[in-house]
C-alpha positions as CSV (number, residue, x, y, z in Angstrom):
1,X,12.3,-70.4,-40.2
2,X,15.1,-68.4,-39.1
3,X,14.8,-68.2,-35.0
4,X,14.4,-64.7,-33.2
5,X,16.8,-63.6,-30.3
6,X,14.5,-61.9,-27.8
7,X,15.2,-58.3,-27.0
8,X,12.9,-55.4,-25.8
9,X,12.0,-52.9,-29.3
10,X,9.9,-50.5,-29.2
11,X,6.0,-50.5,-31.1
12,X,5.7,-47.0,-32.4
13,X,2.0,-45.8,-32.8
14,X,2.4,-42.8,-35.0
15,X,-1.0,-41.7,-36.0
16,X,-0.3,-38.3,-37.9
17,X,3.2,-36.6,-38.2
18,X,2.1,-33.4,-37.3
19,X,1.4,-34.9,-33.7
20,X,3.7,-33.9,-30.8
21,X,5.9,-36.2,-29.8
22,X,4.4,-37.1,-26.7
23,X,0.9,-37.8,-27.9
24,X,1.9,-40.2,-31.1
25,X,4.6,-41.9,-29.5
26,X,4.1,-45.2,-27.7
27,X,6.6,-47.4,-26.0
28,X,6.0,-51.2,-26.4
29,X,8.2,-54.2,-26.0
30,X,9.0,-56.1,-29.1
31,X,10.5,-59.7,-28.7
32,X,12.6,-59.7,-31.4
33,X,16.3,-58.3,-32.8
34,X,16.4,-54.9,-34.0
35,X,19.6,-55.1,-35.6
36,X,18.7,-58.0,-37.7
37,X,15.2,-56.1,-38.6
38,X,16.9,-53.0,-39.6
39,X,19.5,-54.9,-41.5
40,X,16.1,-56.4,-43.3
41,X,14.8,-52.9,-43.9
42,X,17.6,-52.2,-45.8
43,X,17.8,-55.2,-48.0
44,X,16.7,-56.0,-51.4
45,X,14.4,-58.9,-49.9
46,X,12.8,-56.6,-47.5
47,X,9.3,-57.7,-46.1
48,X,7.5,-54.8,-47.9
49,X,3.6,-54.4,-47.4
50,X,1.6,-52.9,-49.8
51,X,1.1,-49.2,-48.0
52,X,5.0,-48.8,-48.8
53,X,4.8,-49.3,-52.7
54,X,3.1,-45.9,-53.8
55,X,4.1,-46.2,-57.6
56,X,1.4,-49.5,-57.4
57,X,-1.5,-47.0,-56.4
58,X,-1.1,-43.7,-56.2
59,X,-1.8,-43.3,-59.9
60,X,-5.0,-45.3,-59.7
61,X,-5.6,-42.1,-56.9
62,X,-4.7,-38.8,-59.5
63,X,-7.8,-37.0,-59.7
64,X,-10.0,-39.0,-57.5
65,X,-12.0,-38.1,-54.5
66,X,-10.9,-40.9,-52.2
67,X,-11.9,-42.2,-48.9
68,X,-9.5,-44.0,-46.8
69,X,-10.3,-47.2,-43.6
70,X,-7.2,-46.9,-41.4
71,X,-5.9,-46.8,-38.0
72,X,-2.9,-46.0,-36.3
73,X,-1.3,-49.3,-38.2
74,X,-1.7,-47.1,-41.6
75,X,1.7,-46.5,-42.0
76,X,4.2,-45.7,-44.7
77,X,8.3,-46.5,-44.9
78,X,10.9,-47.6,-42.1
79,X,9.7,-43.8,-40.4
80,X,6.4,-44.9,-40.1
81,X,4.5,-41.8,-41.2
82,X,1.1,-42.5,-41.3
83,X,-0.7,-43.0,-44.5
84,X,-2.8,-40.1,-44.0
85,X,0.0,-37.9,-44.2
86,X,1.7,-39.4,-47.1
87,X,-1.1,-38.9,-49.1
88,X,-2.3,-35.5,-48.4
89,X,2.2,-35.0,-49.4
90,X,0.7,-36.3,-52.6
91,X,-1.9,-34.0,-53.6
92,X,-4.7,-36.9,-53.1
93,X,-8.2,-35.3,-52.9
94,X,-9.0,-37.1,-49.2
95,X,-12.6,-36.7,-48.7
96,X,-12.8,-38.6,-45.2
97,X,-11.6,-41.4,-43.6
98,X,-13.7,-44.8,-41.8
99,X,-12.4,-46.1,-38.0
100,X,-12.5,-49.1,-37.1
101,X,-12.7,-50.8,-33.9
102,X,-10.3,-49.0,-31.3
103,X,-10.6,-45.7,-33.2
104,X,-8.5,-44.0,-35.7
105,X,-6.0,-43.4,-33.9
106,X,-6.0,-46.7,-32.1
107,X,-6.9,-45.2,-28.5
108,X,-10.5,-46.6,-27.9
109,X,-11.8,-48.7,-25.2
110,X,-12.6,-52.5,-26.9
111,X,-15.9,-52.9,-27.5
112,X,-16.9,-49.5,-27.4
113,X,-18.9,-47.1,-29.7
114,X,-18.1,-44.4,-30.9
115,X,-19.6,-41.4,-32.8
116,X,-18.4,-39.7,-35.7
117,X,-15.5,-36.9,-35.6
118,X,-13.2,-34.5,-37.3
119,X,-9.6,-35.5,-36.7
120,X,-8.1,-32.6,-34.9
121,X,-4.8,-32.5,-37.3
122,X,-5.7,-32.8,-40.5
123,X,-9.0,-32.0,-40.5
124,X,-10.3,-34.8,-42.2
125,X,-14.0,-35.9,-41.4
126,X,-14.1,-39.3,-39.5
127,X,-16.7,-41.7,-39.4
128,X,-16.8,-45.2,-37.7
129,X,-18.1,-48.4,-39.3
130,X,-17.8,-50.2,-36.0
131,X,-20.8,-51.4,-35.3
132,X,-22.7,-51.7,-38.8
133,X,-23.0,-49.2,-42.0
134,X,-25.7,-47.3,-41.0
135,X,-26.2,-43.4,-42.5
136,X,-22.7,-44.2,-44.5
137,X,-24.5,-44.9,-47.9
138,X,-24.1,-41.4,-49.2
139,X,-20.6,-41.1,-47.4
140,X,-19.1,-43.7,-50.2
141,X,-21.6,-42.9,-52.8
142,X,-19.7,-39.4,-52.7
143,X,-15.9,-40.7,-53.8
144,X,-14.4,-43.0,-56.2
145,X,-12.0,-44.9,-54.5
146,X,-11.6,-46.4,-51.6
147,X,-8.2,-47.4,-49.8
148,X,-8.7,-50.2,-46.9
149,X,-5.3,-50.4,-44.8
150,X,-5.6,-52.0,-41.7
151,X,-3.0,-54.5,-40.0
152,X,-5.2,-57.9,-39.1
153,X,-3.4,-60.7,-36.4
154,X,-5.2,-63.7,-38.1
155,X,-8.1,-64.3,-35.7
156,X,-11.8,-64.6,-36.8
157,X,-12.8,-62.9,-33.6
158,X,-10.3,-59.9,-34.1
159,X,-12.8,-57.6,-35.7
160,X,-11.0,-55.6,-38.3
161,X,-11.9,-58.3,-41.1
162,X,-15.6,-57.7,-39.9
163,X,-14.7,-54.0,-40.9
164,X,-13.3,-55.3,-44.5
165,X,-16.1,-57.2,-45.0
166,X,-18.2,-53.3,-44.5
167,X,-16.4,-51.8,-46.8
168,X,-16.5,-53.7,-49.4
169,X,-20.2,-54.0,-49.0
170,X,-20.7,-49.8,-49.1
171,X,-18.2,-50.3,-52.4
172,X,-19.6,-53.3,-54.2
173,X,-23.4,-51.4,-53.7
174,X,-22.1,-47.7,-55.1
175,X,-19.7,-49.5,-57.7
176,X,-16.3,-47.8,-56.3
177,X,-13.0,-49.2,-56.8
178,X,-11.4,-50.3,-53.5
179,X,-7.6,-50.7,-53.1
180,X,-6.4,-52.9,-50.4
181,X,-3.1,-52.3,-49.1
182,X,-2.2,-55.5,-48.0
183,X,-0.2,-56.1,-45.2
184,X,1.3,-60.0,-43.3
185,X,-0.4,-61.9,-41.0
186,X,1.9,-62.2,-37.6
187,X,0.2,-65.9,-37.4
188,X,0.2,-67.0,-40.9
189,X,1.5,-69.9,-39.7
190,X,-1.3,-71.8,-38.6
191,X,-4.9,-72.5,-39.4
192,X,-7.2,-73.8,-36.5
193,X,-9.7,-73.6,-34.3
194,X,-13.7,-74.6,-35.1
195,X,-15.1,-72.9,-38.4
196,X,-18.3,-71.2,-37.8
197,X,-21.2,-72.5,-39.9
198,X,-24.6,-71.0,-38.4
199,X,-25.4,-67.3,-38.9
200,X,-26.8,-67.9,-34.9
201,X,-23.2,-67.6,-33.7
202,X,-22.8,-64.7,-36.5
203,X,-21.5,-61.4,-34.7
204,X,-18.9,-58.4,-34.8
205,X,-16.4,-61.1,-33.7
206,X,-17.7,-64.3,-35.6
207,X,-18.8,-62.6,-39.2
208,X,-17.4,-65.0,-41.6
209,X,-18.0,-68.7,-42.4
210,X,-13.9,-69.6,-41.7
211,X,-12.0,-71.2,-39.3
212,X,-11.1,-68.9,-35.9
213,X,-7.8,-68.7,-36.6
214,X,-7.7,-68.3,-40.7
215,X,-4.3,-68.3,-42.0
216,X,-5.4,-65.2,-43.8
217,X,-3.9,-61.9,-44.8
218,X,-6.7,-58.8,-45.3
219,X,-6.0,-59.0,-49.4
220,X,-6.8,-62.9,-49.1
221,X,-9.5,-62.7,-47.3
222,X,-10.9,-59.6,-49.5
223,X,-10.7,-62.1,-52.3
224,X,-12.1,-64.9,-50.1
225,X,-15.2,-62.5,-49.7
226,X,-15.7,-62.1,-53.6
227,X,-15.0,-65.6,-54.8
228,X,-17.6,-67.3,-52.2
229,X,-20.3,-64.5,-52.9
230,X,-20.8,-63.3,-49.3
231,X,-21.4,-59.9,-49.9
232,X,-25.0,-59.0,-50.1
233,X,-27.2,-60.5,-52.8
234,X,-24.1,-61.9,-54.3
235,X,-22.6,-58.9,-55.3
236,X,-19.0,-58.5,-56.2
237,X,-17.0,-55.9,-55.6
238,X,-14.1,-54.3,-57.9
239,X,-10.8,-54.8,-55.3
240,X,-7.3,-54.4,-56.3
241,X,-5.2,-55.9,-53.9
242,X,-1.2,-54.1,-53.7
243,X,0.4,-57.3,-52.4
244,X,3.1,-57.6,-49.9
245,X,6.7,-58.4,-51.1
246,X,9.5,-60.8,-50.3
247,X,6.7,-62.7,-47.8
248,X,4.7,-65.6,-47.4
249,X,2.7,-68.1,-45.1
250,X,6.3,-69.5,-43.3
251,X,7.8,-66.1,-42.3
252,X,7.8,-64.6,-39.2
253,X,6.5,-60.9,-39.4
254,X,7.2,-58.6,-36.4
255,X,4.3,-55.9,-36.3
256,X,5.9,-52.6,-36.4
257,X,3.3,-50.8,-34.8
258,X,0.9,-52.1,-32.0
259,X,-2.4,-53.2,-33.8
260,X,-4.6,-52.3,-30.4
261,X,-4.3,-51.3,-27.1
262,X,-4.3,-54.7,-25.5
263,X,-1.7,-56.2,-28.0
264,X,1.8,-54.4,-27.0
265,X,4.2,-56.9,-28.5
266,X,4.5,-60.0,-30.2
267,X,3.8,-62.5,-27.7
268,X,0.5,-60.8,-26.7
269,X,-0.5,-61.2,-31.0
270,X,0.7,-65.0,-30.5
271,X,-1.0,-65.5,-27.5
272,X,-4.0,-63.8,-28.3
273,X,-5.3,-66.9,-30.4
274,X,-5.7,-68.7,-27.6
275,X,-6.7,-66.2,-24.5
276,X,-8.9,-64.5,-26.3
277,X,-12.0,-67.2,-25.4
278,X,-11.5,-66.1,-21.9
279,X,-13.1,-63.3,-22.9
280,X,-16.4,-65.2,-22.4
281,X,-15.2,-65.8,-19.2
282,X,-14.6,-63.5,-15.8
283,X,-10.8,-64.4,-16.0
284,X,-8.3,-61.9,-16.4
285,X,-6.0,-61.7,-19.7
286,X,-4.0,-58.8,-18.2
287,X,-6.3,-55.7,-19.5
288,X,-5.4,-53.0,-17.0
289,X,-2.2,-54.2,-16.4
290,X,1.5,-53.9,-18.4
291,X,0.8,-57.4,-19.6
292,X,-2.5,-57.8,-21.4
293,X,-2.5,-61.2,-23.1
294,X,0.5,-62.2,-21.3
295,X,-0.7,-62.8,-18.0
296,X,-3.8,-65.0,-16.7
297,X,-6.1,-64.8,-13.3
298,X,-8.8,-64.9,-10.6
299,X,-9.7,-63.6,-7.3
300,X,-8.8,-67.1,-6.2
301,X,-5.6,-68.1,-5.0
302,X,-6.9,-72.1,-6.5
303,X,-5.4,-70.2,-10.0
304,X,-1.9,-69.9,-8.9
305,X,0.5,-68.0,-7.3
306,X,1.7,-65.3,-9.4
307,X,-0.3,-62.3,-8.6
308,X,-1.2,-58.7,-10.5
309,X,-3.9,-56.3,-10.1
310,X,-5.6,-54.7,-12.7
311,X,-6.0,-51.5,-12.9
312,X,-6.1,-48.5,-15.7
313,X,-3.7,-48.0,-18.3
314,X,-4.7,-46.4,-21.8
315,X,-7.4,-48.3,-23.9
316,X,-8.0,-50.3,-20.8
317,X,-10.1,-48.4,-18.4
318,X,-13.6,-49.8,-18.9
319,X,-14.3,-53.7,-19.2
320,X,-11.1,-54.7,-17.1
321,X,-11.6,-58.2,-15.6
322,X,-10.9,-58.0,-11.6
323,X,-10.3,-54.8,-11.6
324,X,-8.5,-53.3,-8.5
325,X,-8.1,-56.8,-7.2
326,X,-5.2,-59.1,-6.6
327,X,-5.7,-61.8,-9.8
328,X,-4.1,-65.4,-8.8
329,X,-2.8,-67.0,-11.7
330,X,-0.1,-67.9,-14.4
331,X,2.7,-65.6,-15.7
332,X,3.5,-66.1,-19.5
333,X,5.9,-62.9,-19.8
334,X,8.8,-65.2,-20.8
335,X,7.4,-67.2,-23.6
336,X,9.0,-67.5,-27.0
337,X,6.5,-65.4,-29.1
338,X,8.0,-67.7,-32.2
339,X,6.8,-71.1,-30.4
340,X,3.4,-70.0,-29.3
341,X,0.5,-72.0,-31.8
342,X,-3.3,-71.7,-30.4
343,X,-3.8,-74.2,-27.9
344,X,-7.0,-75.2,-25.6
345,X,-4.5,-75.9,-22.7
346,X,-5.1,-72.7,-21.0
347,X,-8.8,-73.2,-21.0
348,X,-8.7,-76.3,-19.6
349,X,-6.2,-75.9,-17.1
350,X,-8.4,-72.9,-15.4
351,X,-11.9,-74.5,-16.1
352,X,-10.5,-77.5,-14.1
353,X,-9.7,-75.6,-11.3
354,X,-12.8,-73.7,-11.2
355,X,-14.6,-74.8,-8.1
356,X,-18.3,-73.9,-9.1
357,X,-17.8,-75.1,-12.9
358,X,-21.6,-73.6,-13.7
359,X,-20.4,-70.2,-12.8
360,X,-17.1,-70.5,-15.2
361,X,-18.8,-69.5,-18.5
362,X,-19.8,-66.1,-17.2
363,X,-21.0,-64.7,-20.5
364,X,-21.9,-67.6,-22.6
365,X,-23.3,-66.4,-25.6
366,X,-20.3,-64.1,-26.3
367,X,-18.4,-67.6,-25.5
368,X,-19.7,-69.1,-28.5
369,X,-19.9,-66.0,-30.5
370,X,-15.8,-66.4,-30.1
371,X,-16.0,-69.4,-31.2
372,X,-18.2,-69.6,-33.5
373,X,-20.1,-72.4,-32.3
374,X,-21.8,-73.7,-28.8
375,X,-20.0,-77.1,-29.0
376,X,-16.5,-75.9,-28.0
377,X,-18.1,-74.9,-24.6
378,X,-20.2,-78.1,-24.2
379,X,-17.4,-79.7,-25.1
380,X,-14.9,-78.2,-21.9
381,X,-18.6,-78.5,-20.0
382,X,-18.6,-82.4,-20.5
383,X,-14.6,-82.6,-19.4
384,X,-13.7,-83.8,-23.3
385,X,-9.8,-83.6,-23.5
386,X,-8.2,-81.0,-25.8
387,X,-7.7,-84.0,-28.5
388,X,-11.2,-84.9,-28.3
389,X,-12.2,-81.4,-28.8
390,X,-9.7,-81.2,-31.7
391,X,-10.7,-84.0,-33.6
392,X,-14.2,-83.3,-33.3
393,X,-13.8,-80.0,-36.0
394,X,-10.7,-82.1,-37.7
395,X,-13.2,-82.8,-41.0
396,X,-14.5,-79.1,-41.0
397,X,-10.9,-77.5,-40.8
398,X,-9.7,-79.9,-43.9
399,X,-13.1,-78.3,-46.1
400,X,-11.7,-74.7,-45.0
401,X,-7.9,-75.6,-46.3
402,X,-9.2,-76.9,-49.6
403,X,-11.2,-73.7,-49.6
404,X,-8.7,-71.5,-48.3
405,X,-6.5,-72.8,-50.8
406,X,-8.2,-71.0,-53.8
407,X,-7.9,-67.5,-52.7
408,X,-3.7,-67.6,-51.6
409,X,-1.6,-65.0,-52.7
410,X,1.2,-65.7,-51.2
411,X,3.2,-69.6,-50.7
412,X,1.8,-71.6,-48.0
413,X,3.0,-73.1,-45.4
414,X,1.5,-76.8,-46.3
């Protein structure tokens, strides 16, 4: 694995061309060299995800009515024009799109709903699946294909897969053909974390039987979905997956556009496997700061001494932990995005210096939903060490591999 100089690049979030400058543009630091990733744009081995080979699917699209799942990660080319666009250039008969979490254009609070919509530039009806399929029966009955393109980070609990698994429920019941444009997985690297088993813990952030971190891209996964017949009564439905080129499982992939609000850069996607539990917790990750996912604390100085306060800062208004108070805790800013694997160690380290223990879980049902399971919080709740806790979902993790293993499209890193 070829190691990363860090320098500051910039994330660009660009929704729809016809957008002014100063509403699609977004500034986010990138840890990584931008010579060396232009250089790679240019060459014959290129990373290349599967929105940026049109000759693979646009004629599978001629004289189609066509509906479209994307997000401001739907884009085309080293100029990043957004899918949306590129099409419509194409004469494809676009009859709507679906938004996922976050919205379409990538601007909504986490967690929230939100209602269907018109985009304002193209005109192209919206509709969101966040949150379940209801009324969208007759929206897919209506076309005959279906494009999915969203960019996943490799979590369970990241819910864009949840919105895969939607889709292809809505195609698989009306028979339409759904294209996946595939794209890498930032943390392909690694395969971890407790695999969910009971349908108690199942959720918008625990939907699938695999392990929290998966080692999946969306095209895997989509074929994970079929093989193991978890869509409804079995069925199957007809994907074609446009694979990515020139990558696999042991390559570093810097996201060229932000893939949510709270993830600017890469070290917040690498360090999001593991600060994401907190969620289930009253601990600050950042949200409502510059940092989300890169920073760590409490009201208490007993967390540390580095200090921030969140506050507002777009897609992180509502649901920000400590919110106009100074958070004590741990600064992670300098990390090596390339070095970062999921760890416990965090968790630990601020359940230990909890002083009321009982009043650390603050929300533990969403806890386990993250997880997947309510041992992992027993677990920290009985003081078990991060081997302990490890070993104790060692057997399950080797059944997901072997599983896992089946549905690969790309080398692995094992």
């Amino acid at each position: 694995m070829m190691k990363h100089t860090l320098l500051k690049l910039t994330f660009v979030v660009s929704v729809l061309s016809v957008v002014s400058c100063s509403n699609s543009l977004r500034s986010a630091q990138l840890s990584k060299n931008s010579t060396r990733e232009s250089s790679a744009i240019a060459s014959a081995d290129a990373i290349t995800p599967g929105a940026d080979q049109l000759s693979l699917y646009l004629p599978a699209l001629k004289g189609k009515k066509v509906g479209i799942m994307g997000n401001q990660t739907s884009i085309v080319g080293n100029d990043k024009r957004h899918l949306v666009d590129v099409l419509i250039e194409n004469k494809v008969d676009l009859k709507f799109a679906f938004a996922p979490e976050h919205g379409f254009r990538g601007n909504v609070e986490r967690g929230e709903k939100f209602g269907n919509d018109v985009d304002q530039k193209t005109g192209l009806p919206l509709f969101t699946l966040y949150g379940g399929n209801k009324k969208q029966d007759s929206i897919v009955n209506s076309i005959d294909v279906m494009i999915f393109d969203l960019q996943d980070v490799g979590a369970r609990f990241y819910t864009y897969i949840t919105s895969l698994h939607r889709v292809m429920e809505l195609c698989a019941k009306h028979n339409k053909k759904l294209i996946v444009l595939d794209r890498p997985n930032p943390n392909g690297d690694q395969v971890d974390g407790p695999v969910r088993h009971d349908d108690k813990f199942k959720s918008d952030v625990s939907w699938h039987k695999i392990a929290m971190i998966h080692g999946l891209t969306i095209g895997e996964l989509a074929q994970m979905i079929n093989g193991e017949k978890w869509l409804e009564n079995g069925r199957q439905a007809d994907v074609q997956i446009i694979k990515v080129q020139n990558w696999d499982h042991k390559k570093m992939y810097d996201l060229p556009v932000i893939p949510s609000p709270s993830l600017p850069n890469q070290l917040s996607v690498r360090l999001y496997l593991s600060l994401c539990l907190f969620e289930g917790t009253d601990i600050s990750v950042g949200r409502g700061t510059d940092w989300p996912f890169q920073v760590l604390g409490y009201t208490n100085p007993v967390y540390g001494s580095f200090t921030f306060t969140p506050g507002e800062r777009h897609g992180m208004s509502k649901h920000v932990e400590g919110k106009g108070a100074m958070n004590y805790g741990i600064d992670l800013r300098n990390l090596d995005p390339d070095n970062q694997k999921f760890t416990l160690k965090y968790l630990l380290d601020f359940y230990q210096k909890t002083p009321d223990k009982s009043t650390f879980f603050a929300r533990p049902e969403f806890f386990d939903k993250l997880a997947g399971t309510d041992q992992l919080r027993k677990q920290i709740l009985t003081g078990e060490s991060e081997a302990q806790i490890r070993d104790s979902w060692a057997g399950d993790l080797k059944i997901y591999k072997q599983m896992r293993k089946k549905y690969l499209l790309y080398t692995d890193f094992e």
